[in-house]
N, C-alpha and C positions, 0 to 999 in steps of 0.2 A: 402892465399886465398883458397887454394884447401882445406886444414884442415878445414876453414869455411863451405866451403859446404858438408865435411862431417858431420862436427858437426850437420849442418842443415839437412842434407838425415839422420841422425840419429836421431832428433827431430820430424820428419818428421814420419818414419818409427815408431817411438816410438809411437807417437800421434795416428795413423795410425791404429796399431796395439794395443794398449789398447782401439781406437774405437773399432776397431773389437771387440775383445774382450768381451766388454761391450754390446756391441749390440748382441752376440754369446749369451753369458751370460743372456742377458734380453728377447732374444726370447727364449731361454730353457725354462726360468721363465715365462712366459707369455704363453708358451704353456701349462706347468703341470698348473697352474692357468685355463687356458681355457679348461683345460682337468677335472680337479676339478670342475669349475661352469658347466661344461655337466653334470659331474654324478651325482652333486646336483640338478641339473634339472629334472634330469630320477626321482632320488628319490624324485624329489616332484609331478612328474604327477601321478608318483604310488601310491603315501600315496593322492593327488588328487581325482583318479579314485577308490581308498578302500573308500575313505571317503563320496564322488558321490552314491558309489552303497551301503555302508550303509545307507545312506540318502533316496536314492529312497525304498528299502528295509523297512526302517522305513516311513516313508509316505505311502506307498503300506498297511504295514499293519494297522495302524491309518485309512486309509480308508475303509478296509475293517471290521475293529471294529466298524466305526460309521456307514456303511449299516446295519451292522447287528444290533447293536442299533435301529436305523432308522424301520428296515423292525421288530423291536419287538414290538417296542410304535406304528408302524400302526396298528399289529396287535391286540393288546392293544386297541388300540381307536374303531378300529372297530369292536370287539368283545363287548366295552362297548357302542357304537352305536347301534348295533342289540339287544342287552339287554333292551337300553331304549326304543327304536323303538318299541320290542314287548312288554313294559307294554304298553308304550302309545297307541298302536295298542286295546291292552286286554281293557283300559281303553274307547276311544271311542266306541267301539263296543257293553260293557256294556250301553253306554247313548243313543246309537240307536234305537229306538221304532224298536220290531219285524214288519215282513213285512205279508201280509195278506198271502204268502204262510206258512211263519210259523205258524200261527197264526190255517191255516187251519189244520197243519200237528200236532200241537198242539190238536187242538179239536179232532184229529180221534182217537188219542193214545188215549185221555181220555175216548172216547167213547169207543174204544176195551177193553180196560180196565172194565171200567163200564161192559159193558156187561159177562167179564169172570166173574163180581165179581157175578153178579144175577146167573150168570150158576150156580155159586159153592156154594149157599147159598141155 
């Protein structure tokens, strides 16, 4: 009987100690694993945050391309705006009947004229 329960403290202890073991064994492994998915992690927030600020970087300047676009076709427009503005300005202005001030400022020229022209004849 006593040989039984060594045999058994020996199955016992055996068991015991290949748990250990294994559990020793698979926290080592579970740590370098946990220790590996961290530094895969760092290395993705970093390739993350290069890729974020290339991003913003490239949007930043796309924007500022198409202000400057933007602020050329205004200036475009409203250079070709003032252009038509002042033929059509030129254009009514021709179909205006003079006003009696002109009209009068008209007649004096003609007459100072007139007159130099008898002075000198």
């Amino acid at each position: 009987m006593e040989t039984f329960i060594y045999i058994l403290i020996g199955i016992l202890s055996a068991v015991f100690t290949y748990s250990v073991g294994y559990s020793v064994i698979g926290v080592v492994k579970g740590n370098k694993r946990h220790q590996e998915l961290e530094d895969r992690i760092f290395q993705l927030e970093l390739s993350l945050a290069t890729l974020d600020r290339d991003t913003q970087e490239h949007i930043d300047n796309e924007v500022t391309r198409i202000d400057r676009t933007l602020e050329d076709m205004d200036r475009d427009f409203n250079s070709q705006l003032d252009s038509r503005l002042d033929k059509l300005e030129t254009k009514i202005k021709k179909l205006i009947p003079p006003t009696n001030d002109e009209l009068m400022e008209r007649i004096k020229t003609i007459e100072e004229e007139s007159y130099r022209l008898r002075m000198n004849m």
